[in-house]
C-alpha positions as CSV (number, residue, x, y, z in Angstrom):
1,X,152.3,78.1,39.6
2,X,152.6,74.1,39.6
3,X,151.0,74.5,36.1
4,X,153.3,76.4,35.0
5,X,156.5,74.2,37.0
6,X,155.7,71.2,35.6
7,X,155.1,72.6,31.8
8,X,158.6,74.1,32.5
9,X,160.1,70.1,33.1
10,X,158.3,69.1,30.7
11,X,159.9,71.5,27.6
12,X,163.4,70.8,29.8
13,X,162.9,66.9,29.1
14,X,161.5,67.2,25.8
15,X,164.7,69.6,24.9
16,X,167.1,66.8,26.4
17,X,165.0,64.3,24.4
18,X,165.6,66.6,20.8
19,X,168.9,67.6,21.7
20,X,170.3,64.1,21.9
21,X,171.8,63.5,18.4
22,X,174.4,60.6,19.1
23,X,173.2,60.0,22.6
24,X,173.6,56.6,24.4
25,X,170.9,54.7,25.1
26,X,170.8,55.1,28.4
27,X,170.7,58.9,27.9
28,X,167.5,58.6,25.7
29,X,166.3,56.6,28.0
30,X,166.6,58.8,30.8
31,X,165.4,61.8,28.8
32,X,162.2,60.0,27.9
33,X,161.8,58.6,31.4
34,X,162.2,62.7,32.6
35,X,159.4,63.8,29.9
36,X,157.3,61.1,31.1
37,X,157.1,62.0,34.3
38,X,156.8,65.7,33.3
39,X,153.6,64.6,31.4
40,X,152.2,62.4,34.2
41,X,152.7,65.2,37.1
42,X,151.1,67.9,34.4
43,X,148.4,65.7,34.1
44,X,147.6,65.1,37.8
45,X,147.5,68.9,38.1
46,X,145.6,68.8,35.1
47,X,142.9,66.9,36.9
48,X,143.0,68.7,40.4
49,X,142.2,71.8,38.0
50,X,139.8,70.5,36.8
51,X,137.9,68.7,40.2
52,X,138.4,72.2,42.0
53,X,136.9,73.7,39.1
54,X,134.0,71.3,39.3
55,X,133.2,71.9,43.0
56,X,133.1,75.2,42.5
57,X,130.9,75.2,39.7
58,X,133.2,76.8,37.7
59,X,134.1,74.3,35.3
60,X,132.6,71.7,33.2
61,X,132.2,68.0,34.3
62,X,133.5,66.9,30.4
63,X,137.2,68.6,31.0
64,X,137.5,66.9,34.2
65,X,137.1,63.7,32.5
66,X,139.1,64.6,29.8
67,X,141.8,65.1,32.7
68,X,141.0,61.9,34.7
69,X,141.3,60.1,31.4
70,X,145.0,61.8,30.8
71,X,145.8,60.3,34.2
72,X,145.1,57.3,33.7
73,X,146.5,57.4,30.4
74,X,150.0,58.3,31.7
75,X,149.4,55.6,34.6
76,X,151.9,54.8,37.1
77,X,155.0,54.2,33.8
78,X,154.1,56.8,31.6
79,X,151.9,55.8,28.6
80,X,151.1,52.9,27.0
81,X,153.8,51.0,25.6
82,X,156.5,52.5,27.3
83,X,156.8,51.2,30.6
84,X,160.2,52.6,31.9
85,X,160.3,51.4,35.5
86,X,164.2,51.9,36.4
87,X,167.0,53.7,34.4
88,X,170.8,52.4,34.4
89,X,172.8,55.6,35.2
Protein backbone atom coordinates (compact mmCIF):
# COMPACT_ATOMS: atom_id res chain seq x y z
CA UNK A 1 0.00 0.00 0.00
CA UNK A 2 2.95 2.65 0.81
CA UNK A 3 4.42 1.28 -2.49
CA UNK A 4 1.93 2.07 -4.23
CA UNK A 5 1.26 5.79 -2.20
CA UNK A 6 4.41 7.00 -2.79
CA UNK A 7 4.65 5.82 -6.62
CA UNK A 8 1.28 7.79 -6.76
CA UNK A 9 3.34 11.28 -5.40
CA UNK A 10 5.79 10.50 -7.33
CA UNK A 11 3.66 10.51 -11.04
CA UNK A 12 1.74 13.65 -9.19
CA UNK A 13 5.18 15.61 -8.87
CA UNK A 14 6.53 14.43 -11.99
CA UNK A 15 3.04 15.65 -13.80
CA UNK A 16 3.47 19.11 -11.97
CA UNK A 17 7.16 19.02 -13.19
CA UNK A 18 5.94 18.26 -17.24
CA UNK A 19 2.96 20.33 -16.97
CA UNK A 20 4.84 23.52 -16.13
CA UNK A 21 5.30 25.16 -19.60
CA UNK A 22 5.91 28.94 -18.52
CA UNK A 23 6.19 28.17 -14.91
CA UNK A 24 8.13 30.51 -12.45
CA UNK A 25 11.04 29.46 -11.06
CA UNK A 26 9.91 28.93 -7.89
CA UNK A 27 7.18 26.65 -9.18
CA UNK A 28 9.85 24.33 -10.88
CA UNK A 29 11.47 24.45 -8.07
CA UNK A 30 8.89 23.25 -5.94
CA UNK A 31 7.75 20.58 -8.39
CA UNK A 32 11.29 19.11 -8.51
CA UNK A 33 11.68 19.45 -4.75
CA UNK A 34 8.00 17.33 -4.54
CA UNK A 35 9.43 14.61 -7.05
CA UNK A 36 12.42 14.45 -5.08
CA UNK A 37 11.04 13.59 -2.10
CA UNK A 38 8.66 11.21 -3.89
CA UNK A 39 11.81 9.38 -5.09
CA UNK A 40 13.61 9.42 -1.77
CA UNK A 41 10.38 8.04 0.38
CA UNK A 42 9.96 5.27 -2.62
CA UNK A 43 13.31 4.39 -2.13
CA UNK A 44 13.25 3.95 1.70
CA UNK A 45 10.33 1.67 1.10
CA UNK A 46 12.24 0.29 -1.49
CA UNK A 47 14.85 -0.88 0.92
CA UNK A 48 12.47 -1.96 3.93
CA UNK A 49 11.15 -4.30 1.04
CA UNK A 50 13.89 -5.49 0.38
CA UNK A 51 15.49 -6.09 4.32
CA UNK A 52 12.07 -7.79 5.28
CA UNK A 53 12.41 -9.77 2.28
CA UNK A 54 15.93 -10.71 3.28
CA UNK A 55 15.00 -11.83 6.92
CA UNK A 56 12.71 -13.87 5.68
CA UNK A 57 14.60 -15.51 3.25
CA UNK A 58 12.58 -14.53 0.69
CA UNK A 59 14.58 -12.21 -1.17
CA UNK A 60 17.99 -11.89 -2.51
CA UNK A 61 20.86 -10.05 -0.57
CA UNK A 62 21.87 -8.19 -4.21
CA UNK A 63 18.29 -6.25 -4.46
CA UNK A 64 18.67 -5.12 -1.05
CA UNK A 65 21.74 -3.47 -1.98
CA UNK A 66 20.55 -2.29 -4.94
CA UNK A 67 17.90 -0.55 -2.56
CA UNK A 68 20.40 0.65 0.13
CA UNK A 69 22.40 2.13 -2.67
CA UNK A 70 19.09 4.11 -4.07
CA UNK A 71 18.92 5.48 -0.56
CA UNK A 72 21.86 6.69 -0.27
CA UNK A 73 21.71 7.90 -3.65
CA UNK A 74 18.67 10.09 -2.97
CA UNK A 75 20.43 11.20 0.47
CA UNK A 76 19.00 13.59 2.75
CA UNK A 77 18.46 16.48 -0.65
CA UNK A 78 17.53 14.32 -3.19
CA UNK A 79 20.30 13.28 -5.71
CA UNK A 80 23.40 14.39 -6.51
CA UNK A 81 23.68 17.71 -7.76
CA UNK A 82 20.54 18.95 -6.76
CA UNK A 83 20.57 19.86 -3.28
CA UNK A 84 17.12 21.71 -2.69
CA UNK A 85 17.10 22.40 0.98
CA UNK A 86 14.26 25.19 1.30
CA UNK A 87 11.74 26.48 -1.39
CA UNK A 88 10.56 30.29 -1.48
CA UNK A 89 6.73 29.98 -1.69
Amino acid sequence: MRLEQAKAREAEAKAALTKSENPKAGEITQAQLEFNLSQQNLARIEAQRSRELVARNAGLREDLDRAKASVSRWGKHGPPGNRLERVRR
